[in-house]
N, CA, C and O of each residue as an XYZ file, in Angstrom:
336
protein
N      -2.251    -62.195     15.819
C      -1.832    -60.826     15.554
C      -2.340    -59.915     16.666
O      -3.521    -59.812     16.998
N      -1.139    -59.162     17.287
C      -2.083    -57.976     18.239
C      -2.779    -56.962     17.399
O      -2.686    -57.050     16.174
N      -3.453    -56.029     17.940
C      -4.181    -54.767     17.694
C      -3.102    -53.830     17.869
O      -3.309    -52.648     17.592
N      -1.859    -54.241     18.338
C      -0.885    -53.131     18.220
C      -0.545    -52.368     16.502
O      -0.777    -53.100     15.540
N      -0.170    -51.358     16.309
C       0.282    -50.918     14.736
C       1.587    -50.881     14.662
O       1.975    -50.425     15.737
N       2.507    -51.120     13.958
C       3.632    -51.202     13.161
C       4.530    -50.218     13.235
O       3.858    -49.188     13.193
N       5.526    -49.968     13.310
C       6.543    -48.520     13.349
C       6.202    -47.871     11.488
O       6.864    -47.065     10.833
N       5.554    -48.257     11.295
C       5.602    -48.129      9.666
C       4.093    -47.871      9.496
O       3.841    -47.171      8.515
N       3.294    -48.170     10.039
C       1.965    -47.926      9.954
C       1.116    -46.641     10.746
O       1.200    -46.342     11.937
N       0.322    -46.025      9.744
C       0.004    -44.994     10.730
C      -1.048    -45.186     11.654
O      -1.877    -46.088     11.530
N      -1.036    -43.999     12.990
C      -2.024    -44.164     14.018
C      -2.790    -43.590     13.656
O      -2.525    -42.721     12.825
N      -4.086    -43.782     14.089
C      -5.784    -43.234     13.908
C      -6.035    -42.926     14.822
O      -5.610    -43.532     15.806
N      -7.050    -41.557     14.969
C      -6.927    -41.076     16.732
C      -8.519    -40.206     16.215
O      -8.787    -39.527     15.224
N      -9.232    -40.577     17.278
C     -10.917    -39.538     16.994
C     -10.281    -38.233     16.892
O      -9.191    -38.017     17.422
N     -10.937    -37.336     16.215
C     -10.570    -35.954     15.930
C     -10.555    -35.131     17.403
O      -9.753    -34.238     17.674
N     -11.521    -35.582     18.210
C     -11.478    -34.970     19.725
C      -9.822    -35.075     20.630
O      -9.267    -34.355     21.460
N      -9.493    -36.271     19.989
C      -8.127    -36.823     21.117
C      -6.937    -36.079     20.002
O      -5.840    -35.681     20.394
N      -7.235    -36.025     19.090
C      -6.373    -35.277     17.641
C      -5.824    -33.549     17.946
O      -4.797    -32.902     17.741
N      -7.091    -33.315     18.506
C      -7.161    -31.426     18.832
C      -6.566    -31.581     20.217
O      -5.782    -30.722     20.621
N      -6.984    -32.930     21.193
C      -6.373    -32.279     22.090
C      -5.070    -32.244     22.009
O      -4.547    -31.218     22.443
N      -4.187    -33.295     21.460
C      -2.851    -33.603     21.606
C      -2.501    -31.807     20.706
O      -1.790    -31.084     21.404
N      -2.819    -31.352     19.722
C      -1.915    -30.610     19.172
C      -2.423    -29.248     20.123
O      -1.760    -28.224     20.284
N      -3.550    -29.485     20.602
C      -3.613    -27.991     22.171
C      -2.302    -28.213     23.071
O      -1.510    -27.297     23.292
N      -2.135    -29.619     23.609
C      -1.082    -30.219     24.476
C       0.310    -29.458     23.442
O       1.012    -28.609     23.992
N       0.488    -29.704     22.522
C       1.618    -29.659     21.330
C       1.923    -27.615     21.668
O       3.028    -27.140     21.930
N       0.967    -27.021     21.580
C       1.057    -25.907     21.305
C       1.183    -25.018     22.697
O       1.818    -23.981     22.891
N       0.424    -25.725     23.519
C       0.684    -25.311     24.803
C       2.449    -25.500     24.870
O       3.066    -24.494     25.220
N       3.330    -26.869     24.514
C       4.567    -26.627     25.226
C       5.095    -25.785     23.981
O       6.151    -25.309     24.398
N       4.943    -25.424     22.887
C       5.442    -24.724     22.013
C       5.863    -23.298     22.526
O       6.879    -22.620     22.375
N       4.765    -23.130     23.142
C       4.635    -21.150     23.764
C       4.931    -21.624     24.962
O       4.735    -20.626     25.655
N       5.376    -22.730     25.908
C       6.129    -22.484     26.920
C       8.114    -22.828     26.735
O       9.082    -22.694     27.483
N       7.914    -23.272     25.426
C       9.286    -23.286     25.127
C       9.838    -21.869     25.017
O      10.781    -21.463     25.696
N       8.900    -20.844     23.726
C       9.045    -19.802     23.475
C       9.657    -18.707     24.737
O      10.616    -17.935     24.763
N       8.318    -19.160     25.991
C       8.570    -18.071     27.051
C       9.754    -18.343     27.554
O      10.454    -17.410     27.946
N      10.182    -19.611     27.634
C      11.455    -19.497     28.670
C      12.554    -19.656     27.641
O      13.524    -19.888     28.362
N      12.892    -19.669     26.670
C      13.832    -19.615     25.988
C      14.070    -17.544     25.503
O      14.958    -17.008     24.840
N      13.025    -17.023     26.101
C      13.670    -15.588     26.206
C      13.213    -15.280     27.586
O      13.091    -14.063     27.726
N      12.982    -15.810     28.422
C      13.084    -15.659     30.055
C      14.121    -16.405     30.628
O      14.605    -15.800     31.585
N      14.619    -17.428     30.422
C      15.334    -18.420     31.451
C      17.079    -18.105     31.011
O      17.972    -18.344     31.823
N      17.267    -17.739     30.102
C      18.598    -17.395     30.026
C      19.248    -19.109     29.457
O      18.678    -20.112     29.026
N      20.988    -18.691     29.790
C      21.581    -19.889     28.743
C      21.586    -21.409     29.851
O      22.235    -22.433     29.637
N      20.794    -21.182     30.863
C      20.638    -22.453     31.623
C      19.504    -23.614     30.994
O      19.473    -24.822     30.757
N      18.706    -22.549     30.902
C      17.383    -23.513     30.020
C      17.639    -23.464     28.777
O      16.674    -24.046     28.281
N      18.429    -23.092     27.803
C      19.120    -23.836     26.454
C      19.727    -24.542     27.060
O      18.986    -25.509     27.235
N      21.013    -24.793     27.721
C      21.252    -25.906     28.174
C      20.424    -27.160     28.209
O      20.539    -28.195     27.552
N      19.356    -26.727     29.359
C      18.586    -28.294     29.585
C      17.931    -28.858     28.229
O      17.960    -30.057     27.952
N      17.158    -27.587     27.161
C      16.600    -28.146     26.302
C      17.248    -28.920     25.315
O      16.651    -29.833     24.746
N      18.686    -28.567     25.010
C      19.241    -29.288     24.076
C      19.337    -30.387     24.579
O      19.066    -31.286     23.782
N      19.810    -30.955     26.304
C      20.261    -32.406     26.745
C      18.776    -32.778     26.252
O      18.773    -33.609     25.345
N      17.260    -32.236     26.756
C      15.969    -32.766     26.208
C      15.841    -33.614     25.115
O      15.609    -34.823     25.118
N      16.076    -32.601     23.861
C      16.242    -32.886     22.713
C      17.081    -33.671     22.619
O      16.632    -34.746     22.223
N      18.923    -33.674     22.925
C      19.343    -34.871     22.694
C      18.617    -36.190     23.388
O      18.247    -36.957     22.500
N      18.312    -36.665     24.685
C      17.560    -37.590     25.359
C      16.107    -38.477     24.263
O      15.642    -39.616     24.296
N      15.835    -37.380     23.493
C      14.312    -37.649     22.434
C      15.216    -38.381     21.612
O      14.815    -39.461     21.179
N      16.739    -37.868     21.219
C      17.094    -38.719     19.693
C      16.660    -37.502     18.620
O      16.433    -37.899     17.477
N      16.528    -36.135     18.855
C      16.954    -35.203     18.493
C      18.183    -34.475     18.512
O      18.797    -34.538     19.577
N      18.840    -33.600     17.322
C      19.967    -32.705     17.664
C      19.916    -31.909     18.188
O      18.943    -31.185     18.397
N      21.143    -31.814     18.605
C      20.995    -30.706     19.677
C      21.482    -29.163     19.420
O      22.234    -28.467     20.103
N      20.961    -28.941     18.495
C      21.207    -27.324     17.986
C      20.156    -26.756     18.723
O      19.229    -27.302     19.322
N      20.554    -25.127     18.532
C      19.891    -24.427     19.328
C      17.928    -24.190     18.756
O      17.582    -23.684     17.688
N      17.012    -24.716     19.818
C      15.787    -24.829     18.936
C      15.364    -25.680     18.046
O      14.598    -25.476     17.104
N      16.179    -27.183     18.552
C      15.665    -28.187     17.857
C      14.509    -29.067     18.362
O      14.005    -29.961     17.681
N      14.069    -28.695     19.803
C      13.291    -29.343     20.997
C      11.934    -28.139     19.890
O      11.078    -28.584     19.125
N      12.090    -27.257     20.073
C      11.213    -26.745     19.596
C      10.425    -26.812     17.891
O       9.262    -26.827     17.489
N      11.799    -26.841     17.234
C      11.187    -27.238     16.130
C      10.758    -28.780     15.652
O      10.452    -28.969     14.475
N      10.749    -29.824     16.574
C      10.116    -30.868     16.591
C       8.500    -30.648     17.448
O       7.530    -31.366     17.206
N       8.495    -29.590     18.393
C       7.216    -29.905     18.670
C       6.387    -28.879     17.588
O       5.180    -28.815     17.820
N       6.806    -28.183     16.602
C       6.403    -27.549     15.560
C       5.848    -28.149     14.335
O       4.880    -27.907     13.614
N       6.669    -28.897     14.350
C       6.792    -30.206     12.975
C       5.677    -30.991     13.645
O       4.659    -31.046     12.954
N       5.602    -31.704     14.992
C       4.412    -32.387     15.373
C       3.038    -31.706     15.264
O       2.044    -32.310     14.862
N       3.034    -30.545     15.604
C       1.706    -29.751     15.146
C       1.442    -29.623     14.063
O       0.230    -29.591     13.850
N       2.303    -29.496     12.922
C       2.481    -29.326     11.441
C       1.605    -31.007     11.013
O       0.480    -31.184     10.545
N       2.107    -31.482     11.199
C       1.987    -33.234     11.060
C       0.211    -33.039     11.351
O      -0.620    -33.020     10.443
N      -0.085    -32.914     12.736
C      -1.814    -32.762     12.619
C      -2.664    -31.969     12.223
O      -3.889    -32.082     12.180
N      -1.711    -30.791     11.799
C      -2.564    -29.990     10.943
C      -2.807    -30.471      9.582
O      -3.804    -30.082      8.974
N      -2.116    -31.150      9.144
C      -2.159    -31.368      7.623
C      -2.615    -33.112      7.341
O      -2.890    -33.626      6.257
N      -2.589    -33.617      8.391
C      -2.439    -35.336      8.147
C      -4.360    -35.234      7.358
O      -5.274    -34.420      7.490
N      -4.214    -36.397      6.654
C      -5.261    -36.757      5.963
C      -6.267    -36.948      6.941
O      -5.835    -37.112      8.082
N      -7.787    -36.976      6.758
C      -8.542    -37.873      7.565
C      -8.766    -38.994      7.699
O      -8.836    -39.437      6.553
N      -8.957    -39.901      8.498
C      -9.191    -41.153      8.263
C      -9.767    -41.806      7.293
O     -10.309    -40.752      6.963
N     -10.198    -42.618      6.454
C     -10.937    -43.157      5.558
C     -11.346    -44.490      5.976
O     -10.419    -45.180      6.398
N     -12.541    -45.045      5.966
C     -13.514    -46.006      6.363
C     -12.624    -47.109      5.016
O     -12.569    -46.764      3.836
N     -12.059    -48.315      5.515
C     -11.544    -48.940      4.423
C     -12.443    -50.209      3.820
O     -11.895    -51.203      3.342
N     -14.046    -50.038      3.908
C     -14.480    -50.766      3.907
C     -15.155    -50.494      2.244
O     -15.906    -51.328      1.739
């Protein structure tokens, strides 16, 4: 058996690597924000091909509301539990 986990199984991550990913998460959140009222209808453009490319839809602000939902996800996920 590898140490790999399962598409079905969840990942465990130290709380340090946890905060950083949803700093990483929130950082592109507010750079989606800025250029989606700075960049005009060129950068909706690119974000939807983005979003479609992820295997997201491509409505307007769907790139964004997945990296929303991913922050949502570590704000709320359980803590680990010692299964011993």
């Amino acid at each position: 058996m590898t140490g790999l986990r399962q598409p079905d199984q969840d990942a465990i991550l130290p709380a340090a690597d946890a905060a950083r990913m949803r700093q990483v998460l929130v950082t592109c959140s507010q750079l989606l924000s800025w250029a989606e009222a700075n960049c005009g209808p060129q950068f909706a453009a690119a974000a939807q091909d983005a979003a479609e490319a992820a295997g997201f839809s491509r409505a307007p602000g769907a790139l964004a509301y997945e990296v929303n939902l991913a922050i949502g996800t570590l704000d709320f996920a359980d803590a680990a539990r010692n299964a011993r």
